[in-house]
C-alpha positions in Angstrom: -64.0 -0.4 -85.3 -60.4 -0.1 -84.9 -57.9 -3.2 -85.6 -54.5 -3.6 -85.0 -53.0 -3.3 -87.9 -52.3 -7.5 -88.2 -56.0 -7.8 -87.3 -56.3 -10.4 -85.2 -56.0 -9.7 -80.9 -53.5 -11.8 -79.3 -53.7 -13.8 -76.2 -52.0 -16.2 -73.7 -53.7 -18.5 -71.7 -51.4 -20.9 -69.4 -53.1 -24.1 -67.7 -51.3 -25.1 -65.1 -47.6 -25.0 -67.4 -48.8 -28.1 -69.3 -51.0 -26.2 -71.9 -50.4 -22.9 -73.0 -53.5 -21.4 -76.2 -52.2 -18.6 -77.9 -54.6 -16.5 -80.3 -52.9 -13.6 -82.7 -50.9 -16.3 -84.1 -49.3 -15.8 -87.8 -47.0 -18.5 -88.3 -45.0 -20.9 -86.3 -41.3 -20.6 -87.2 -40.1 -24.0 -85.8 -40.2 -26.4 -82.6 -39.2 -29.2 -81.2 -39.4 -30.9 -77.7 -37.6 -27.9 -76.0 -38.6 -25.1 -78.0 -41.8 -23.6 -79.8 -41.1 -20.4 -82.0 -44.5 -18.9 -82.9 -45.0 -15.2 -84.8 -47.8 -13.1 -83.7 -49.1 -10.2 -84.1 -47.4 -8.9 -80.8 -44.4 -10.3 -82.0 -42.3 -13.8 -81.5 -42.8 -15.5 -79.1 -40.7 -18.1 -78.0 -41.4 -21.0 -76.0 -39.4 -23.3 -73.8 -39.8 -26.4 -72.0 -39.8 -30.1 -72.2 -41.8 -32.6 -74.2 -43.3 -29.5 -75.9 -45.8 -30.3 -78.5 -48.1 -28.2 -81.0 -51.7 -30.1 -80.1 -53.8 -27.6 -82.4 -52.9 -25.3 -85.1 -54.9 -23.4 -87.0 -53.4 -20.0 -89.3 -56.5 -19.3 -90.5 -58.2 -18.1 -87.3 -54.2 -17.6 -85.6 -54.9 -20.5 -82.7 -52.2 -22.5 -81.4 -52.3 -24.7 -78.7 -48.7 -26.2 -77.1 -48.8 -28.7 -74.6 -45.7 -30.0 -72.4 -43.9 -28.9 -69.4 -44.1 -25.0 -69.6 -40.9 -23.6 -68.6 -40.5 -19.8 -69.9 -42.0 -18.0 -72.4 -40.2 -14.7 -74.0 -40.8 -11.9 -76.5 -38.5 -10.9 -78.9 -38.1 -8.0 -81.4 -39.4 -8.8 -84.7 -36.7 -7.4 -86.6 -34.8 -10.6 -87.4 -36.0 -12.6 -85.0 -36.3 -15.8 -87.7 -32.7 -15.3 -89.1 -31.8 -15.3 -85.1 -33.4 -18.6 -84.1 -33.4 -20.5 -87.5 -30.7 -22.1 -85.9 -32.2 -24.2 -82.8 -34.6 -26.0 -85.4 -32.1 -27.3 -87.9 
């Protein structure tokens, strides 16, 4: 079977903007109320909204599950993307 070379597929499933599961997931770089970063093997995906909160995180099988008011979600290049938003979750 072919793999991507991180090994695990990732997904997005949005309920109704209030709870978004992600698979693929490697890490989550920070968060807060307004902000999730999370790494995955499609790249970083960051997360914004309000009264965002991580319900379910588990590395080992790359789940994450965020609940709150959904408000965008964006990809960004992997190539420094933790150096770039270290920032919003000091």
């Amino acid at each position: 079977m072919n793999e991507a070379p991180m090994g695990k597929k990732h997904t997005l499933m949005l309920d109704g903007r209030k709870k978004l599961a992600i698979t693929g997931a490697q890490d989550v770089n920070g968060f807060n109320e307004e902000t999730v970063s999370v790494k995955t093997t499609a790249g970083t995906l960051i997360i914004k909204g309000s009264g965002l909160h991580i319900d379910r995180l588990n590395l080992e099988t790359g789940d994450v599950t965020v609940e709150g008011m959904i408000n965008s979600m964006q990809y960004i290049g992997s190539d420094n993307s933790r150096s770039r938003f270290s920032k919003l979750f000091r």
